[in-house]
C-alpha positions in Angstrom: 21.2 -17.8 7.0 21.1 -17.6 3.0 22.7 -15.2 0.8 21.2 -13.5 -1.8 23.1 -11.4 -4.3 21.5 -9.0 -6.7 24.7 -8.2 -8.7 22.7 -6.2 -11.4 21.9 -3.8 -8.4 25.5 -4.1 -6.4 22.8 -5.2 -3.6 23.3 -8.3 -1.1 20.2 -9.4 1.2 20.9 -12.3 3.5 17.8 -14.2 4.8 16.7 -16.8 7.2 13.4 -18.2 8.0 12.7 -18.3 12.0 11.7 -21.3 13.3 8.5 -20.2 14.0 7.7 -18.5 10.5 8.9 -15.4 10.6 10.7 -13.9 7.7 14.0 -11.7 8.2 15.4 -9.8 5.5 18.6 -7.9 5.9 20.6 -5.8 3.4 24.2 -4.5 4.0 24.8 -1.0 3.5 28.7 -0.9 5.1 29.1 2.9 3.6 26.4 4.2 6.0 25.7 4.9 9.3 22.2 4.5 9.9 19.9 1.3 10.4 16.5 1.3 9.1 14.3 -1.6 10.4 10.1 -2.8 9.5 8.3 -5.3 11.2 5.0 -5.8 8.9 2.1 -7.9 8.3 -0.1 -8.5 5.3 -2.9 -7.2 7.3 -4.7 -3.8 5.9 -7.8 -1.9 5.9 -9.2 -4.5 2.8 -9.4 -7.2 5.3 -12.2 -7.1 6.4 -13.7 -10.1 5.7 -11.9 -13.0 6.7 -11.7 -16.9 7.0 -10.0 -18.7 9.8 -9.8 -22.2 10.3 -13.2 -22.5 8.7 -14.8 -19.5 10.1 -15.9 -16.8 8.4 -15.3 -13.2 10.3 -16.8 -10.0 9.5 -14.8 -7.1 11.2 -15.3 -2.8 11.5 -14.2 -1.0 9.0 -10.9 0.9 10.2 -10.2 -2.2 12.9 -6.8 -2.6 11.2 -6.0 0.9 11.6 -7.5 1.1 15.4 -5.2 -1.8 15.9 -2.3 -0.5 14.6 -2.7 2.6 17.5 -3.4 -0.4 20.5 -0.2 -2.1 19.5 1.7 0.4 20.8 0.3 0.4 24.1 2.5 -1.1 26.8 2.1 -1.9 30.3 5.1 -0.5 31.7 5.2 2.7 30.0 4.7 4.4 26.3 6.4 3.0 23.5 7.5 6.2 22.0 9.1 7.6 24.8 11.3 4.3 25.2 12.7 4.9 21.5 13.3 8.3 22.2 15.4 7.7 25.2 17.4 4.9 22.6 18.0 7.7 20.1 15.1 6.5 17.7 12.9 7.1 16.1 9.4 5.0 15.6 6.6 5.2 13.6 4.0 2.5 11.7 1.5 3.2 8.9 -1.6 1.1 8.0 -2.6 1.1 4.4 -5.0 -1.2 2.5 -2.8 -4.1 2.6 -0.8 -4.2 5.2 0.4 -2.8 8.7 4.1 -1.8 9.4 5.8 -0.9 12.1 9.6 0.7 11.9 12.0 2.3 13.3 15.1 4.4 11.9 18.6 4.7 14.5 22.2 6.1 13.7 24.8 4.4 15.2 25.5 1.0 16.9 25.0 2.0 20.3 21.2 1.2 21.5 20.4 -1.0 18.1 20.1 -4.3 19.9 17.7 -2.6 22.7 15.8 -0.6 19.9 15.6 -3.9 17.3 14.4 -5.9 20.7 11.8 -3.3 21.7 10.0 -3.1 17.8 10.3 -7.3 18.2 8.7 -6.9 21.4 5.8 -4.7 21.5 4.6 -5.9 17.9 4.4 -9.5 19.2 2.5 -8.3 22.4 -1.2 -7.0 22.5 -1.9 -5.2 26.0 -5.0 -3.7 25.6 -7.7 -2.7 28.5 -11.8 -2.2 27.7 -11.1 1.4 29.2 -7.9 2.0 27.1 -10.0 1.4 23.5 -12.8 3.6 24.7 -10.0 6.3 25.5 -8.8 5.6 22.1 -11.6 5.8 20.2 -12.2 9.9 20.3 -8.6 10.5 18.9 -9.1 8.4 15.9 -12.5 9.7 15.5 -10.9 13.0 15.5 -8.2 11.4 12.9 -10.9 10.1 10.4 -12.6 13.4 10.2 -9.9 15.5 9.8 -8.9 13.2 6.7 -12.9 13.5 5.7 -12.5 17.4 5.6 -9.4 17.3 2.4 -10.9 17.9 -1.1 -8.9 15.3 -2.2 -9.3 12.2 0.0 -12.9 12.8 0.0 -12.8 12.6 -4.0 -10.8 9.2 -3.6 -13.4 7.9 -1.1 -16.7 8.7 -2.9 -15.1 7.4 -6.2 -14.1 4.1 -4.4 -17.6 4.2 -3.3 -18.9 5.0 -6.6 -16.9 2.5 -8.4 -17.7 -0.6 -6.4 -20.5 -2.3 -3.9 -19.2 -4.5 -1.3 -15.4 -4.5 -2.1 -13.8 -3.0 1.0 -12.2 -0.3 -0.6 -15.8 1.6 -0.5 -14.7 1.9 3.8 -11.9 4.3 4.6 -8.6 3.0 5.9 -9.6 4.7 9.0 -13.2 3.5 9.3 -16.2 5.9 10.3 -17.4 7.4 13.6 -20.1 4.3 13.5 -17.5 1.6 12.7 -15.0 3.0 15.5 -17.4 3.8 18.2 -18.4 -0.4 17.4 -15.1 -1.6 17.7 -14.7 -3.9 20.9 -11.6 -5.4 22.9 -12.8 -8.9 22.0 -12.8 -8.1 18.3 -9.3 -6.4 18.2 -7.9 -9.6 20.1 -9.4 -11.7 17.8 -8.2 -9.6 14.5 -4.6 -9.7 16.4 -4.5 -13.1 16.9 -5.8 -13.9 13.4 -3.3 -11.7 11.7 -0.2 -11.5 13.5 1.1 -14.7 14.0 4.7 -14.7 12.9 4.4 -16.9 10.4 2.5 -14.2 9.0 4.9 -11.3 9.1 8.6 -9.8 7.5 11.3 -8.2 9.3 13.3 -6.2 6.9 16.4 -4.5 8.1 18.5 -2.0 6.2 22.3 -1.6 7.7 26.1 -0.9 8.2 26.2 -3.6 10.6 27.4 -7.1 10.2 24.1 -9.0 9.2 24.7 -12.1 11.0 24.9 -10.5 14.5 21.3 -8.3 13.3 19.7 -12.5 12.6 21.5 -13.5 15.9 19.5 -11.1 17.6 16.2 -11.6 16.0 16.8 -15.4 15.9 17.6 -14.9 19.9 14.7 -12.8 20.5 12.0 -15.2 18.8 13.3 -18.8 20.4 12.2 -17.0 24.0 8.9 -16.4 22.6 6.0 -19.6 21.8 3.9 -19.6 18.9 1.7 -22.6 18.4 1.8 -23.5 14.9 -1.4 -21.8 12.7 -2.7 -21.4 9.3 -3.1 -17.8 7.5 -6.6 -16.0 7.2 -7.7 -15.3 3.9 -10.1 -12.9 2.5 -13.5 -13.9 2.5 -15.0 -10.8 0.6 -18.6 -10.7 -0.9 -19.2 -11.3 -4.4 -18.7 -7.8 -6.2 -21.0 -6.8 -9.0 -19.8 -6.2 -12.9 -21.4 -2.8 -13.0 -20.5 0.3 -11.0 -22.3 1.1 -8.2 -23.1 4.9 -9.3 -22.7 6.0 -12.8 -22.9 9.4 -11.7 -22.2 11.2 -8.3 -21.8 15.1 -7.3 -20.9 16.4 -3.8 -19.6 19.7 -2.9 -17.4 21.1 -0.7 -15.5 24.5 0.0 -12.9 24.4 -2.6 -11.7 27.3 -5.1 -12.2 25.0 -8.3 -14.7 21.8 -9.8 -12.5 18.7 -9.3 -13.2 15.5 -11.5 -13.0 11.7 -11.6 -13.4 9.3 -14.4 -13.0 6.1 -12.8 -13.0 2.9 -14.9 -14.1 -0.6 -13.3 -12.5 -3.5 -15.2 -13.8 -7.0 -15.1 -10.3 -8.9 -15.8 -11.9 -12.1 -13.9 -9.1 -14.2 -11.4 -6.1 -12.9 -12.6 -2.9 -14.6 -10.5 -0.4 -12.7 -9.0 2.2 -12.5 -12.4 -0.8 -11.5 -14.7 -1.9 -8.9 -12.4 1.6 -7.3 -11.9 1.9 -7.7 -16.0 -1.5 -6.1 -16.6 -0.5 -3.3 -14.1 2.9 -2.8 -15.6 1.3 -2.6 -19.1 -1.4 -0.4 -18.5 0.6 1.7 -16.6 2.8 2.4 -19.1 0.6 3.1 -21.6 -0.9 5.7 -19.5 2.7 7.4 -18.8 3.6 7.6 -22.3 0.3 9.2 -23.6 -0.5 11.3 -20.6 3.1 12.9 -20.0 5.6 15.3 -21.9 6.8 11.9 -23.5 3.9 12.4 -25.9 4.4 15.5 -28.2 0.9 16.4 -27.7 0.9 17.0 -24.4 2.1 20.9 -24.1 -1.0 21.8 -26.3 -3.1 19.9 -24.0 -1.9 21.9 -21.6 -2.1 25.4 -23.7 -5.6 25.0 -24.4 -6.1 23.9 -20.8 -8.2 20.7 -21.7 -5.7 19.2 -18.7 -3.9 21.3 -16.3 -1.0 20.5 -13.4 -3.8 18.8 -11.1 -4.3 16.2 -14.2 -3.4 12.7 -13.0 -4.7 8.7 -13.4 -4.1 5.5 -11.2 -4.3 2.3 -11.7 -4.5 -0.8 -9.7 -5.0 -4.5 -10.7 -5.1 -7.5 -8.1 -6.2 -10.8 -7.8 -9.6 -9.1 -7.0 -10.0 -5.9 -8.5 -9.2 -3.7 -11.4 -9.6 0.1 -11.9 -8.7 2.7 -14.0 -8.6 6.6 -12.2 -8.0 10.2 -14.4 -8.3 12.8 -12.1 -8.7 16.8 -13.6 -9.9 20.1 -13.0 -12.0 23.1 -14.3 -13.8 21.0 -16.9 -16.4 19.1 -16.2 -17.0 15.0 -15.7 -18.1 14.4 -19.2 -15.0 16.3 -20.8 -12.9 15.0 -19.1 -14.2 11.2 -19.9 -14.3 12.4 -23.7 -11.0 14.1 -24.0 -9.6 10.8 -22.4 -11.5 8.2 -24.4 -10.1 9.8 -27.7 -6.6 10.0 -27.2 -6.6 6.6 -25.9 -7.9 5.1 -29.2 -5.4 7.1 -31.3 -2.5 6.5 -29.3 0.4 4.3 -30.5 2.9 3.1 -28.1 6.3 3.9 -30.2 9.3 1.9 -29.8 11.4 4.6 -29.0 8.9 6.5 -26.0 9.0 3.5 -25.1 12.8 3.1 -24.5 12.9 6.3 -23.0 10.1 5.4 -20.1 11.9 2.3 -19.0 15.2 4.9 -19.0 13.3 6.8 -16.4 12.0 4.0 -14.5 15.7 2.7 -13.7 16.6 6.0 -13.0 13.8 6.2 -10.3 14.0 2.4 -9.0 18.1 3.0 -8.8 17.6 6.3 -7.2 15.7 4.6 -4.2 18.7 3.1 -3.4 20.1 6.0 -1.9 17.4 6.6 0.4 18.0 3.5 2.6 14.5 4.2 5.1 12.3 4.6 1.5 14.1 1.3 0.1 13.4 -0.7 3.2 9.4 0.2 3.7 9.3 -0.3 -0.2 10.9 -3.8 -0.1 8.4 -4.5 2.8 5.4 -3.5 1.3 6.3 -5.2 -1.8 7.2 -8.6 0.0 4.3 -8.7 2.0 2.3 -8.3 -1.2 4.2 -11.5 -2.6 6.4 -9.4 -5.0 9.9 -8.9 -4.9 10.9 -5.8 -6.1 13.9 -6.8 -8.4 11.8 -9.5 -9.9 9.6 -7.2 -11.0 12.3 -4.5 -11.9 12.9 -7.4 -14.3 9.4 -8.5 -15.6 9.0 -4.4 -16.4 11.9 -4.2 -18.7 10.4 -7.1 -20.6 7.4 -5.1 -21.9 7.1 -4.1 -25.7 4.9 -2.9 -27.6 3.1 -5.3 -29.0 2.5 -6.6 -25.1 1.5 -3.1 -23.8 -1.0 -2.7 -27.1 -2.9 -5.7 -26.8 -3.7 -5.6 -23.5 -4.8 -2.1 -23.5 -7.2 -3.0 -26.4 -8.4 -5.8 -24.7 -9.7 -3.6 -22.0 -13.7 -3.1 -21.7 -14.2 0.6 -20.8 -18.1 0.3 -20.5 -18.0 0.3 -17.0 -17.3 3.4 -15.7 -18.4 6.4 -13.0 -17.9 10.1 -13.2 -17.7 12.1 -10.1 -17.5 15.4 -9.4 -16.6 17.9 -6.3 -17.8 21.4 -6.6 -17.7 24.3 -5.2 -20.2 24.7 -1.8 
């Protein structure tokens, strides 16, 4: 077992390696009460397209999500009721990236049986023909409720909008086609591919004494065999330069027009510390021109050429980059030419800058307090090959000149506007 100090943060993680792969993270919290523990794996809606010892694999959209809801399943009896009789309480989530499972518990009592049982029915898959066909209406259900919100619609038809075989055009959920398609054989297969230990984090959050939390994990796994396997990795289809539409309009039954300016940016192979730098400095340009820390903000606001629905996004990875403004009221093409020319006037400022990285510490150091948030954030970070005080670092080493250049660098001549109006 290794230990890891973060004095900057008053933080210690201890970690050990399992012989078998796994990853276990644990920080000790001895002034609290609770435990707060996520079993994940890199494996998300995105990953879709995959190669395996040589083999290339197409799978359903949603399959990652569908499996996520079959994990649970367990021969002798439902894994929810079983944590509920411990005193805990279980959930996972499945995003684009990855799938995690986790489960929060006060008290001592009932954590070994509780860390056991999340150990247990993530490494098992128990899963009958008739049991995925009994499945399939309730996620069906799921997906369309998601399909009926304004909002997640707008996100959807700009992915789609945006881009032409990345899998980000495919809900996380899938669609009624892609579900209904989804057989035993190709969930066992994505299970297999994806969840091999080697694959996957633990990350515990605790009052108790670390070492006893790994003896129990370390315990747990050396009853279990794993032959020894190589990762998948994506094995998407090229994606084009241009947008896919330049312009798309839907409607639905909503009181007011809703907008998106969405910006596709061809940064070519960036690695993992260029994309997180590209992020961080495009990001913070964005903060500091569209929030109060810019003086004209409030007479944006006044003159209603943004209003409290106004927002942006971006996201840069190895594969993609995009740029998102969101608005309301005015139309597609204002909104694209209100944003286009306060970006080229805009001058990052030494001392907006200052106070931005101010209110990023305050927010990162705030987390700290909410140990259940800290923990899935560490995961989700991890299992995306970042570790969150490393890049709590590489953030406060931004200027100026940094966030400037690579702003101005950016080609904007890609782009799709899309708009949701009123039925």
């Amino acid at each position: 077992m290794q230990r890891i100090d973060y004095p900057d943060f008053k933080e210690t993680c201890f970690y050990e390696e399992m012989e078998n792969g796994l990853k276990v993270y644990v920080f000790h919290k001895p002034d609290f009460k609770s435990s707060y523990a996520a079993f994940g794996t890199p494996y998300g809606a995105l990953d879709i397209h995959q190669k395996y010892h040589g083999k290339h694999y197409d799978f359903h959209p949603g399959i990652a999500h569908f499996l996520e809801h079959k994990v649970f399943e367990d021969e002798d009896g439902d894994v929810l009721s079983k944590f509920a009789e411990l005193g805990a309480s279980v959930n996972a989530f499945t995003s684009y990236t990855e799938t995690v499972y986790h489960f929060s518990l006060t008290g001592e009592e009932n954590f070994r049986e509780a860390l056991e049982m999340l150990l247990d029915f993530v490494q098992k898959l128990n899963i009958s023909h008739d049991s995925i066909e009994a499945e399939k209406p309730i996620i069906i259900q799921e997906v369309s409720m998601y399909e009926q919100q304004a909002n997640t619609r707008l996100l959807n038809e700009t992915y789609k909008s945006l881009f032409k075989n990345y899998p980000l055009i495919n809900d996380i959920g899938g669609d009624v086609k892609s579900v209904n398609e989804i057989s035993k054989d190709e969930l066992e297969t994505c299970y297999n591919i994806n969840y091999h230990p080697s694959n996957m984090i633990v990350s515990i959050v605790s009052f108790m004494d670390p070492e006893y939390i790994i003896s129990i994990i370390r315990d747990n796994q050396s009853k279990k065999k794993f032959l020894k396997d190589e990762t998948a990795t994506n094995d998407n289809h090229p994606e084009a330069e241009c947008v896919n539409r330049e312009y798309f309009e839907f409607n639905m039954d909503v009181s007011t027009t809703k907008n998106v300016y969405a910006i596709k940016l061809n940064l070519g192979k960036l690695t993992k510390d260029d994309s997180l730098l590209y992020e961080n400095a495009i990001r913070s340009y964005l903060q500091l021109c569209f929030s109060n820390l810019n003086p004209e903000y409030q007479k944006w606001i006044d003159q209603k050429l943004i209003t409290d629905y106004f927002s942006y996004e971006v996201e840069i990875n190895e594969d993609v980059a995009y740029i998102l403004f969101c608005s309301e009221d005015n139309t597609a093409e204002e909104l694209k030419t209100f944003i286009d020319r306060e970006m080229a006037r805009f001058e990052v400022k030494e001392d907006t800058l200052k106070q931005l990285k101010h209110r990023y510490i305050g927010n990162f150091f705030d987390e700290f307090s909410d140990l259940e948030s800290f923990n899935i954030t560490f995961i989700r970070d991890m299992l995306d090959e970042i570790n969150p005080f490393d890049a709590y670092c590489r953030y406060l080493e931004l200027d100026t000149k940094t966030i400037e250049n690579i702003v101005k660098s950016l080609d904007f001549s890609h782009f799709s506007l899309i708009s949701l109006k009123s039925a």
